[in-house]
N, C-alpha and C positions, 0 to 999 in steps of 0.2 A: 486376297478377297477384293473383288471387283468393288470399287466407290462408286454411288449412285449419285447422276448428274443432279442440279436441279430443276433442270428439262425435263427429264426420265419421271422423275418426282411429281412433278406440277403434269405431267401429260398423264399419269397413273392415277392420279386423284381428280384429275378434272373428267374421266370416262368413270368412276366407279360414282362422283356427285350426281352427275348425269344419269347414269343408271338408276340409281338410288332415287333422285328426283321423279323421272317416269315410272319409277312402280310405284311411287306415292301421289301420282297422277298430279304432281304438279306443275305447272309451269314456270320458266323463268322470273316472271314478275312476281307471282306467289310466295316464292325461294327467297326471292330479294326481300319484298314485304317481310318476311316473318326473319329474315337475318337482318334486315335493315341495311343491307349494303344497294349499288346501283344496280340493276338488269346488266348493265354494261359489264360490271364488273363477274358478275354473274357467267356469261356470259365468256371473257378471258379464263376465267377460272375453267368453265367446262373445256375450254376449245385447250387447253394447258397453255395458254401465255399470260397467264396472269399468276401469280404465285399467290400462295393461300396463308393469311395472318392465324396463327395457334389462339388466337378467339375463335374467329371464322373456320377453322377445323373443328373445332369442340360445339360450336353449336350447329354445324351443318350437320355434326355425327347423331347431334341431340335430337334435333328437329324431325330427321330422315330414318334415323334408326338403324346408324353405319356404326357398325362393332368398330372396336379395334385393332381387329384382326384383318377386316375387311379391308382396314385404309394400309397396313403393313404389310400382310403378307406377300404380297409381290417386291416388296423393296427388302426385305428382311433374309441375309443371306446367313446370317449364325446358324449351324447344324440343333443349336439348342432352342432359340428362338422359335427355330423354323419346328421343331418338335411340339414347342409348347403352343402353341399356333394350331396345330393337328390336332391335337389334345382337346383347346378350347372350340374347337369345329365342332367335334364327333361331338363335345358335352351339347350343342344348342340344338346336336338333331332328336336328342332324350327328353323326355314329357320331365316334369318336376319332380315328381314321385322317384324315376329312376336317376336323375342327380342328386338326391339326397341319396341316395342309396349308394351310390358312386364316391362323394362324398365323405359319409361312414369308413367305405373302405377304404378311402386313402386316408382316415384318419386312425384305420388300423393299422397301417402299413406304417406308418408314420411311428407308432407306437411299438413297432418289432424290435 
């Protein structure tokens, strides 16, 4: 199994921030304000040379509305991971009605 650099890392999350950032039509300084960190740093984060504190992952996911799926599955090589990861996709493209339904039946399945 291939090991993921912390370059690879930090460059994978600094374009998915970025993405994320511009479909919530915000700007740099906005991002910063509402994380409290500097635009500077902001800023390293998106371009990948700045590496990202596990606060400032959790609330960039909060703020932005980055699954965790969205921030792993490109670094996530496990055949099982990477399964369950497929799994939790398909569930977010189903209305709520049909994941409770879903649901149900894995918790029949579960009961065989």
């Amino acid at each position: 199994m291939k090991s993921n650099k912390k370059i690879d890392i930090d460059k994978i999350l600094g374009e998915i921030f970025k993405e994320y950032r511009l479909k919530n039509s915000l700007t740099q300084e906005k991002i910063a304000e509402k994380l409290g960190i500097s635009v500077k740093y902001i800023s390293r984060i998106e371009n990948g040379t700045g590496g990202v504190k596990v606060e400032t992952l959790v609330n960039y996911m909060n703020i932005l509305g980055i699954s965790p799926n969205t921030i792993f599955e490109k670094l996530i090589e496990n055949d099982d991971l990477k399964l369950q990861i497929q799994l939790s996709k398909k569930l977010t493209e189903l209305s709520d009605d049909k994941i409770n339904f879903v649901i149900t039946i894995i918790d029949l399945l579960k009961n065989l």
